[in-house]
C-alpha positions as CSV (number, residue, x, y, z in Angstrom):
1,X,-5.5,-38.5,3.6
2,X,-8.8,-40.4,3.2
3,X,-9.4,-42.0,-0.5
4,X,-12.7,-40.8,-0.6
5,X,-11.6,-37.5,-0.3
6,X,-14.9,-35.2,0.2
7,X,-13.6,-31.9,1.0
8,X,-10.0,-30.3,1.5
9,X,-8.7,-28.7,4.4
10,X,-5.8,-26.2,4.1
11,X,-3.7,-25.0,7.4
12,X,-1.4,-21.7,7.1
13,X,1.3,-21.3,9.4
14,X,2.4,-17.7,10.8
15,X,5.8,-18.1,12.2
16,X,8.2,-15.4,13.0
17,X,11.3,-15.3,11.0
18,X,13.5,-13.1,11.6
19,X,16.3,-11.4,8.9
20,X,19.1,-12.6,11.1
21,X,17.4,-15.9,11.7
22,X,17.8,-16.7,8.1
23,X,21.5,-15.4,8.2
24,X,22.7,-17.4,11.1
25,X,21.2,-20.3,9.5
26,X,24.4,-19.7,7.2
27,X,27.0,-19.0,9.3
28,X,26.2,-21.3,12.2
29,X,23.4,-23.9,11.4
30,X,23.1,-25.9,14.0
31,X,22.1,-23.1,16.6
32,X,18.9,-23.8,15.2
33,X,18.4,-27.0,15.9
34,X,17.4,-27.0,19.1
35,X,14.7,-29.2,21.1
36,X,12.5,-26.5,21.4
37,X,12.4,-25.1,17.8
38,X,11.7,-29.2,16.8
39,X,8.8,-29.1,19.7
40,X,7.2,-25.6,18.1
41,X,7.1,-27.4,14.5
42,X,5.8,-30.6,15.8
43,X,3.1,-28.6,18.1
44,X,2.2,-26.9,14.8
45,X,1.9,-29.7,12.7
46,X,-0.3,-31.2,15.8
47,X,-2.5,-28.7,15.9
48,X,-3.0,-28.8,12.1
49,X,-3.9,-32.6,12.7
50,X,-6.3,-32.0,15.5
51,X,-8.5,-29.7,13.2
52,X,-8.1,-32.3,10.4
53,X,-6.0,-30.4,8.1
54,X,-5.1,-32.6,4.8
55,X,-2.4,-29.8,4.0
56,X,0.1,-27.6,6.3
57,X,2.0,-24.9,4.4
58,X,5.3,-23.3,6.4
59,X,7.0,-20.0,5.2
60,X,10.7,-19.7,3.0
61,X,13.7,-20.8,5.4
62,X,12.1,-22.9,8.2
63,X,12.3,-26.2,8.1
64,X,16.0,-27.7,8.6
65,X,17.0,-30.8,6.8
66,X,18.3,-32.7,9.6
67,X,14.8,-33.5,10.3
68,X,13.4,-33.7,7.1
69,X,13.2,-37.7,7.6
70,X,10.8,-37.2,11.0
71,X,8.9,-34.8,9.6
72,X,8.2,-37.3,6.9
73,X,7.4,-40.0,8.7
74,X,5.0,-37.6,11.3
75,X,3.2,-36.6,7.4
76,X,2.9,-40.3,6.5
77,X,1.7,-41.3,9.9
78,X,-0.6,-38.9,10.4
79,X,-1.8,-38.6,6.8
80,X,-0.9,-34.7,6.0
81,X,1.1,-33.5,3.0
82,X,3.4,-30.6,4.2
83,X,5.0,-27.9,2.3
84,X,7.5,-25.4,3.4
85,X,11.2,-23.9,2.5
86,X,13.9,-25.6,4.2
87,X,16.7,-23.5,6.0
88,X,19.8,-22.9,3.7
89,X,22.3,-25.2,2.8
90,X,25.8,-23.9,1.8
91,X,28.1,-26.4,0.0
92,X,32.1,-24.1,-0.4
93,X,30.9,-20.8,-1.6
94,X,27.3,-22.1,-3.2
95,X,23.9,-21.1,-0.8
96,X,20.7,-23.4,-1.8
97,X,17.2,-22.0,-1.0
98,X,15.2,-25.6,-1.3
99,X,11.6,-26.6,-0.9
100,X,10.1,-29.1,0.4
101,X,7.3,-30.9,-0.3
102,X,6.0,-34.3,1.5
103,X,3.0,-36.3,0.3
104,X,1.6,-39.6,1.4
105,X,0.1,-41.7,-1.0
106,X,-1.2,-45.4,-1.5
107,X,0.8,-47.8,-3.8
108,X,-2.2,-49.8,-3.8
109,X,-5.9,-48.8,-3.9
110,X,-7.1,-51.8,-2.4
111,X,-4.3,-52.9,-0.2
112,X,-3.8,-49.2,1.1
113,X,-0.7,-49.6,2.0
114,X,0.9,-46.2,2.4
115,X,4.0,-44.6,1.7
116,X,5.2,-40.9,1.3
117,X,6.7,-39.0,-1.3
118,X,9.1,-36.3,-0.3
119,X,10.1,-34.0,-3.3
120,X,13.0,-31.7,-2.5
121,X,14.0,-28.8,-5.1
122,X,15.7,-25.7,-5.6
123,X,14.1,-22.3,-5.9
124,X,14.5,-21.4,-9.8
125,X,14.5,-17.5,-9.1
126,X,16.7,-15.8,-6.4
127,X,15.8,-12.3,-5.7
128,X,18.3,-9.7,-6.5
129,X,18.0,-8.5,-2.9
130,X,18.5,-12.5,-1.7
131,X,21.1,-12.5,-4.1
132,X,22.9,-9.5,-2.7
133,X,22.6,-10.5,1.0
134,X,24.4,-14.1,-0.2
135,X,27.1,-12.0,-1.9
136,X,28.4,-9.6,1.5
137,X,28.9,-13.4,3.2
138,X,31.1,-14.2,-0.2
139,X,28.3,-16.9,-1.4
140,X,26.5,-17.1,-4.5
141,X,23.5,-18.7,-5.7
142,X,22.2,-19.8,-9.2
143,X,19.0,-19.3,-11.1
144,X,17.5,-22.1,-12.8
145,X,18.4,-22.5,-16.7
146,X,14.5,-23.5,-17.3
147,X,11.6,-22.6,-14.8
148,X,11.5,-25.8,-13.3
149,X,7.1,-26.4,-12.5
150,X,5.6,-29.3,-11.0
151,X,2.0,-30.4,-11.2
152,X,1.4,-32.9,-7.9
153,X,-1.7,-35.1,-8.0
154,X,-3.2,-35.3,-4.3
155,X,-4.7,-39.1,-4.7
156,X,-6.3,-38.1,-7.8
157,X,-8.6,-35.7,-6.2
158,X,-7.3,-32.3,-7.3
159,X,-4.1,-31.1,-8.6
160,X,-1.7,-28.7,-6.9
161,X,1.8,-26.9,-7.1
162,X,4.1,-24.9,-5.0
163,X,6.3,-21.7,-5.8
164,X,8.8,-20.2,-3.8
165,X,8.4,-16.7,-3.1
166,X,10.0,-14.8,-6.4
167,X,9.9,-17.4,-8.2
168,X,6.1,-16.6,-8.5
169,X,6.9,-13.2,-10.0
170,X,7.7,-15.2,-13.3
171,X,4.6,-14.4,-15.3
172,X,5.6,-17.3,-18.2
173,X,5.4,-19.3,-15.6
174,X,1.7,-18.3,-14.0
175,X,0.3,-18.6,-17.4
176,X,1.5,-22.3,-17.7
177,X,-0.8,-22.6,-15.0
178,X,-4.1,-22.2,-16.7
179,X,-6.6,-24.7,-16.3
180,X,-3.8,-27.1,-14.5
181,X,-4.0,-27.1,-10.8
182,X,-6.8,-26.0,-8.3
183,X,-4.1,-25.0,-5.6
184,X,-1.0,-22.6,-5.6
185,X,1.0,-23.3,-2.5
186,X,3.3,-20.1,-1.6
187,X,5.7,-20.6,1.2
188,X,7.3,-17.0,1.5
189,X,10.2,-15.0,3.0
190,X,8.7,-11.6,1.3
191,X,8.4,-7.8,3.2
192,X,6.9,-6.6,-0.6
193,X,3.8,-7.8,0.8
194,X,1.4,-5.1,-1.7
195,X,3.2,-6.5,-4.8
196,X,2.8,-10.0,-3.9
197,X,-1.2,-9.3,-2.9
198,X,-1.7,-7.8,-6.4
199,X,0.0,-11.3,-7.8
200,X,-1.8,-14.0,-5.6
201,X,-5.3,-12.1,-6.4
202,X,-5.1,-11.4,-10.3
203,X,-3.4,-15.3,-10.2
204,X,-6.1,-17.1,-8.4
205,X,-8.7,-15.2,-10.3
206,X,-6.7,-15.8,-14.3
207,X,-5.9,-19.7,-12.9
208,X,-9.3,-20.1,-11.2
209,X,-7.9,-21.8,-8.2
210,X,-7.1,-21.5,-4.4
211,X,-3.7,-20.0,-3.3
212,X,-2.4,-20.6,0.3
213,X,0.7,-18.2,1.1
214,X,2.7,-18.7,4.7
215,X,5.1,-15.7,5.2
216,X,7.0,-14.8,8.0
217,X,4.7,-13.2,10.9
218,X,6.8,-9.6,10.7
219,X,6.0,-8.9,6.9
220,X,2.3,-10.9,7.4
221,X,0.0,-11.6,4.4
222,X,-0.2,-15.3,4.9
223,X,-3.7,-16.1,3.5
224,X,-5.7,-18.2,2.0
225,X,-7.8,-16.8,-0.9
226,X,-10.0,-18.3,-3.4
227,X,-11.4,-17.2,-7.3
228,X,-14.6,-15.2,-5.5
229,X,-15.7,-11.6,-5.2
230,X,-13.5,-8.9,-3.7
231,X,-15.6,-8.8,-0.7
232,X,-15.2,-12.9,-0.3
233,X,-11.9,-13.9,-2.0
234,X,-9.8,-13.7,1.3
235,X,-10.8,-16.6,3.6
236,X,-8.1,-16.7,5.9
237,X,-5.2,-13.6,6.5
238,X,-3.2,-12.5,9.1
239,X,-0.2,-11.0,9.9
240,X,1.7,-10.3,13.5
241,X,1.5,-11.8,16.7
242,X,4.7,-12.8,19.0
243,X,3.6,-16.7,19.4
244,X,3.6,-18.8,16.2
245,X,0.3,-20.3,14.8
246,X,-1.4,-22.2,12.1
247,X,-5.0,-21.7,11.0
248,X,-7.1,-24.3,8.8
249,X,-10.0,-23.9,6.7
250,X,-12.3,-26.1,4.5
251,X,-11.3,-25.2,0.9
252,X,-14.4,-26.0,-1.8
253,X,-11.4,-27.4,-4.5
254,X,-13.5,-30.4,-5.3
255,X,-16.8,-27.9,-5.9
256,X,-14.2,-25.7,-7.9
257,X,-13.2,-28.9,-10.3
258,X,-17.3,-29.8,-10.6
259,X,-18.1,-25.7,-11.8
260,X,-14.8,-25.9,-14.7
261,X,-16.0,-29.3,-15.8
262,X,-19.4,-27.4,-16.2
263,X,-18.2,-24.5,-17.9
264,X,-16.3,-26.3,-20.0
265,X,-19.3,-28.3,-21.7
266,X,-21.9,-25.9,-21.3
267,X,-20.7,-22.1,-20.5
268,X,-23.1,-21.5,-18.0
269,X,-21.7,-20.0,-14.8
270,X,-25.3,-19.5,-13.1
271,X,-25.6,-23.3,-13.6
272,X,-22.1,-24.1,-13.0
273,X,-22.2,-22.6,-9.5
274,X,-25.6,-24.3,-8.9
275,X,-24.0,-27.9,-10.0
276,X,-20.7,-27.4,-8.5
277,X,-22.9,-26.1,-4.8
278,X,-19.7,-24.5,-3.1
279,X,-20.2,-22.1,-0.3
280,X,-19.3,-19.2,-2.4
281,X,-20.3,-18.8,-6.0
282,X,-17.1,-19.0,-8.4
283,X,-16.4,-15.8,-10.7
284,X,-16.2,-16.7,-14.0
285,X,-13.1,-18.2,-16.2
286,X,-10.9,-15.9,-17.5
287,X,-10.9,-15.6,-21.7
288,X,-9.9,-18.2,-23.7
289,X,-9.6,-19.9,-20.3
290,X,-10.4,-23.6,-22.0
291,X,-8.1,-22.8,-25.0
């Protein structure tokens, strides 16, 4: 995570997650924890870092705590923010769905001396369906009083935030968005994979930003998409596949902040493109976008 930041790359995972994966990780945790489940994550996150991604983004329910520490230190060493649910914890009859999200960062601009900032919360919106699967095991889960949204500041390039699956269904909570962050990071769990397309699309289009979404390999639609045309909004999506994988790609986020700070003080989206010279022209902000 280079101070000089001059472009942004994103890597997706595609993992397969099975229903009764994210059961058993209730009623018998540490069947999970095995040495080769921590060898596939760390072969992942290797791969990500041998084609230079700056962000890796797992689905809902992979990552497990117990190795939240070395995953953290892997991040800081190997300069790489990851995002991605943990595996449930239960506490007596309470389920948590957490996510995670690890950043390195300098203390010092000139020293350089680098730490990293994990950032663990809880999902603010269950599902009724997650809901009702916690219930037949005799848990329950809580929604958040207040939609709980935080803005993250990656070296004071760009800005970026994550939601968790439903959670991104609140539409208060989309609209806070506007004009705030140039990345949505979606780590999923999700089979309504049509009604979650419709979201990420109008969203990154109203927002004007890039959304990267990691969902379990069965249901597919992890993707990265951008505010384009139809025919060019989708620059990375996929779905299937026995083996897991992760696929990176340069995002134009820094372009995308040069064209808003153009249409901002001039409204002209033919010059704002030519100014902000990203591979793909931007569409235009949404109405009252600056207001």
């Amino acid at each position: 995570m280079d101070l000089e930041l001059d472009k942004v790359c994103v890597g997706i995972t595609s993992i397969k997650i099975e229903k009764e994966d994210v059961i058993g990780q209730i009623n018998n945790p540490s069947k999970f924890l095995t040495v080769d489940n921590k060898k596939k994550l760390f072969h992942l996150l290797q791969e990500g870092v041998q084609n230079h991604a700056n962000i890796i983004v797992f689905p809902e329910f992979y990552i497990p705590i117990a190795w939240i520490n070395e995953i953290a230190n892997y991040a800081k060493s190997k300069n790489i923010t990851i995002v991605g649910g943990l595996q449930i914890l239960k506490s007596k009859k309470r389920c948590y769905n957490f996510i995670a999200n690890i950043q390195p960062f300098y203390t010092d601009k000139y020293v350089k001396y680098k730490n990293v900032f994990t950032h663990i919360r809880e999902k603010n919106d269950y599902s009724p369906k997650e809901k009702d699967e916690y219930k037949k095991l005799n848990f329950d889960v809580k929604d958040a009083p207040n939609n709980i949204l935080t803005i993250y500041s990656f070296n004071n390039k760009f800005r970026y935030c994550n939601r968790v699956c439903y959670e991104f269904t609140d539409i208060t909570s989309r609209a806070n968005l506007k004009n705030k962050v140039e990345l949505i990071i979606v780590p999923e769990f999700n089979q309504d994979t049509n009604y979650f397309s419709n979201i990420i699309e109008s969203t990154s289009r109203d927002i004007l930003c890039f959304i990267a979404q990691s969902n379990t390999s069965i249901f597919g639609d992890s993707r990265i998409l951008g505010p384009y045309s139809t025919n060019e909004k989708n620059l990375i999506r996929v779905k299937g596949g026995k083996n897991d994988i992760i696929i990176v790609d340069d995002l134009d986020i820094l372009p995308l902040i040069t064209f808003k700070n153009h249409m901002k003080k001039h409204n002209n989206y033919i010059n704002a493109n030519k100014k902000a010279k990203g591979k793909i022209e931007f569409k235009k902000p949404s109405a009252r976008f600056f207001k």
